[in-house]
N, C-alpha and C positions, 0 to 999 in steps of 0.2 A: 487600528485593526478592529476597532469596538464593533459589533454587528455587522462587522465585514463576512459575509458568506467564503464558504469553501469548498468550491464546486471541482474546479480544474486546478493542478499546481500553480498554473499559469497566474491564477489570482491574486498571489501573494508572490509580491517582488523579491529578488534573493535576500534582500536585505529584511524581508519578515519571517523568509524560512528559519536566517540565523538567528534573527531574534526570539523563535519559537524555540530551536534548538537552544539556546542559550538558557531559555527560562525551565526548561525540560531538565538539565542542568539541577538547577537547582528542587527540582521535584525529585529527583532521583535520591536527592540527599536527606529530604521531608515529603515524601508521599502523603504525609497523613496530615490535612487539616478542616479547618472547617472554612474555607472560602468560599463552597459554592451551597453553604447555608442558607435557607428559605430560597434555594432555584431549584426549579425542577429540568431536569432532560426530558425529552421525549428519544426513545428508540425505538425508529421505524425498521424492519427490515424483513422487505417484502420475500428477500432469497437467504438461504440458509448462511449461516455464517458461527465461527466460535471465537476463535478470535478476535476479531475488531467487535462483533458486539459483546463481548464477555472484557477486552479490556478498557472499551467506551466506559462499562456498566462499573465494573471497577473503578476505575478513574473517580468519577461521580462519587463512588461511594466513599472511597478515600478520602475525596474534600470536602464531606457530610452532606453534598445534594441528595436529591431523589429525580431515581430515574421509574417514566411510565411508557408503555410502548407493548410490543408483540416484536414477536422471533418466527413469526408466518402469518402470511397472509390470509390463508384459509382461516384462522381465527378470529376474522374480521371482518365487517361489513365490504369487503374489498368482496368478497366470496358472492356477496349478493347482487353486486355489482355498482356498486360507489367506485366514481372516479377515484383519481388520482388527487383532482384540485379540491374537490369536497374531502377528501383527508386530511390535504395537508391544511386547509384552510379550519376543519374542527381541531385537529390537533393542537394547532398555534394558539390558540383559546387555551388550552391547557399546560401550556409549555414556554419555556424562554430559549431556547434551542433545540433545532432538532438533529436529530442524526439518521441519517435515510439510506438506504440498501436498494436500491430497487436492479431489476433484470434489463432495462430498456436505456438504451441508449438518450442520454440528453434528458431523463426523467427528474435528476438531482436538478439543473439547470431551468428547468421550466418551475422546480417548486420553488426553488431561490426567488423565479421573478416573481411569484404572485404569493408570496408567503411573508405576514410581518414581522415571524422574527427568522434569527439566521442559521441557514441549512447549512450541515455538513457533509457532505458527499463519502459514504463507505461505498461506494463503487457502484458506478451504474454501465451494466452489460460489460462488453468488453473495451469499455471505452478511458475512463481513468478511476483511478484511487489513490488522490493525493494525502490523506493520511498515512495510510501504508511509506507512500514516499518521502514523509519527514519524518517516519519511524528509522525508514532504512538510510535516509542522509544521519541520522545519528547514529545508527549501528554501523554507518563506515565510517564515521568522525571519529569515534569512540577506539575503531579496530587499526585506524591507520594515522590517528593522528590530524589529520588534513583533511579538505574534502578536496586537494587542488593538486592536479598534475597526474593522476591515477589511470591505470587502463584495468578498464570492467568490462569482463566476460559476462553475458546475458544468454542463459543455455534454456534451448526450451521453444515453448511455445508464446515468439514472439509478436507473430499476428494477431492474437487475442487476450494476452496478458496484458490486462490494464494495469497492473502493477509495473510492467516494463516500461510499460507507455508514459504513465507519470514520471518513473524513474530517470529516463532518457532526456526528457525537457527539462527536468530538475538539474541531472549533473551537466547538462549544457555550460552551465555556471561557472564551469569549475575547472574548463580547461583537459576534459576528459577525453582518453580514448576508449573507442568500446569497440570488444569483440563481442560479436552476433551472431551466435549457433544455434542455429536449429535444420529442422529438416526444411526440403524445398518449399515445401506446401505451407510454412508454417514462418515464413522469414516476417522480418518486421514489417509494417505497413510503409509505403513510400513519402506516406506526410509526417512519419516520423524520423523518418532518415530527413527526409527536406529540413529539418529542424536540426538535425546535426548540421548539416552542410552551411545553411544560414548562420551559424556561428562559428564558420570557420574552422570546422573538427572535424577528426579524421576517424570512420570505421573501418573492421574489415569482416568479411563475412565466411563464413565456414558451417561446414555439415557435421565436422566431427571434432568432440571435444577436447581431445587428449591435445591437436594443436597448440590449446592457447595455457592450457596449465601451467606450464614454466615461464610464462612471460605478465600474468595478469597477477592485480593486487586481490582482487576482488572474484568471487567465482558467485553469479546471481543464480541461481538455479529457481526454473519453474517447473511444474509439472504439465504435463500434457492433457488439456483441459476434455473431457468427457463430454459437460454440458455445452459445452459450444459449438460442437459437430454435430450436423443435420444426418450425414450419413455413419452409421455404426461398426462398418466396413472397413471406413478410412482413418476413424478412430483405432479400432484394432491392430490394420499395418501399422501404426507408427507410436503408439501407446508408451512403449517401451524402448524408445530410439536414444535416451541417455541411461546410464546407470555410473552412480559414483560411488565409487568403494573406496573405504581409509590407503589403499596400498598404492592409489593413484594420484593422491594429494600429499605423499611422505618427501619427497624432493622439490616442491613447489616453493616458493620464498618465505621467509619467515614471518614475515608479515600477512600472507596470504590468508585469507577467512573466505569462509563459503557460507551466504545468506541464502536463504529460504522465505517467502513469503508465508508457506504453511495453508494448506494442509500437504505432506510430500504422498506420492503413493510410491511408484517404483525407483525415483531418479535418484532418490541419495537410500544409500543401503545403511541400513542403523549402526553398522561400525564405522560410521564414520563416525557417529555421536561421540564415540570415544577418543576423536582427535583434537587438540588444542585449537586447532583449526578450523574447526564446526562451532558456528555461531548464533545457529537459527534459532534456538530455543531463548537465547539471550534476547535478540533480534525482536522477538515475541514481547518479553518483558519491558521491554524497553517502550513498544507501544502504549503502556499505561502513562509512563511519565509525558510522552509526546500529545497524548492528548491529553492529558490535563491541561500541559501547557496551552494546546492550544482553544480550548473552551473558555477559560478562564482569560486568555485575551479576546476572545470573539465578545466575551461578556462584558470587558471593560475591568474585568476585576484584579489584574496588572498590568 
């Protein structure tokens, strides 16, 4: 994996997801060292963001590197009008890895190819964000024991949740079924369902979510994303089309956990914080350990 890029999940074969997970593992146990000693990060992130770049930045700091970068673009020559390639090509001069956010579909992708050292993809447009996906393959390994034989409910906005998108070709792996609710306008795209069906797996698809609560391990919830509607109108009908409340997940399996990508606005109501069954803030944490792990194999440094 040394200076292996991490653009798509698709990159890394399941057998490096696990071994990322495995090595996360043991971060969890010693977060604190000095491994990425005289390395620097770069954090690039052209779109807002708090958690993946707060526990990128973390991570780093925990294993005594230094991270350099911006949290907006307007901060930056990007504002005067420097490419993309002119960034990442000075950046790489300053840096042994980068970590890149950007808005535009396939922008992590094109800086992996012309960039000499190795990109990280925290999400570009609505297309993937496979670190998110080996945070949340751990926060269901962790919550269920297994990543194998499970049925995941994905509630929300499945058309342009790149967090789904990753999530879906990931638990491909694993022998999963998945329920997919959201509203009509917002169902999963069909190249990602083609990607269940090539492996031989089974979904089922629903508008409303109270259906699959007693039958799933897993409850993925998204929110209904603002920035990705052109029209304001159509964001508003359907803004508010889930809402989860602690009194709706009290008969669900005991196993059951409900993740969150983060940030929520209306879809999970804060008492559910208060259920053993609410996971996402864990979910969160756990993202530190995942990317450690995995910088420090991109690095070579286990």
């Amino acid at each position: 994996m040394k200076n292996k890029s991490l653009v798509s999940i698709n990159d890394y074969s399941k057998e490096e997801q696990l071994r990322i997970l495995e090595l996360a593992e043991e971060f969890e146990q010693q977060p604190t060292q000095n491994i990425l000693q005289n390395h620097v990060i770069a954090s690039l992130f052209f779109e807002p963001s708090t958690r993946t770049r707060l526990s990128f930045e973390s991570a780093v700091n925990r294993l005594g590197g230094k991270v350099v970068g911006f949290s907006e673009a307007s901060n930056t020559s990007v504002k005067k009008g420097e490419s993309l390639r002119d960034t990442i090509l000075t950046v790489a001069n300053y840096s042994d890895l980068i970590v890149m956010r950007n808005p535009v579909e396939g922008s992590a992708r094109f800086a992996s190819e012309i960039s000499p050292v190795p990109i990280i993809n925290a999400g570009d447009g609505a297309n993937q964000h496979p670190t998110q996906t080996l945070l949340d393959l751990y926060s269901i390994k962790k919550t269920q024991g297994t990543l194998d034989n499970l049925h995941i409910a994905m509630v929300g906005d499945l058309k342009y949740g790149r967090t789904i998108h990753s999530l879906v070709i990931a638990m491909c792996n694993f022998n999963t079924t998945f329920h997919l609710v959201s509203p009509v306008e917002l169902k999963l795209p069909s190249s990602v369902k083609m990607h269940i069906k090539e492996n031989n797996l089974s979904y089922h698809q629903y508008t409303e979510m109270d259906e699959v609560l007693p039958i799933v391990d897993i409850l993925y919830m998204t929110r209904i994303q603002r920035e990705r509607f052109s029209d304001p109108l159509e964001y508003e009908r359907i803004k508010n089309a889930y809402n989860l409340h602690k009194n709706m997940i009290e008969d669900t399996k005991e196993n059951f956990r409900v993740l969150h990508p983060l940030p929520r606005v209306n879809e999970i109501n804060i008492n559910v914080d208060k259920s053993p069954k609410a996971y996402y803030f864990e979910q969160a944490l756990n993202g530190v350990f995942v990317r450690q792990a995995l910088m420090v194999s991109i690095l070579g440094l286990r």
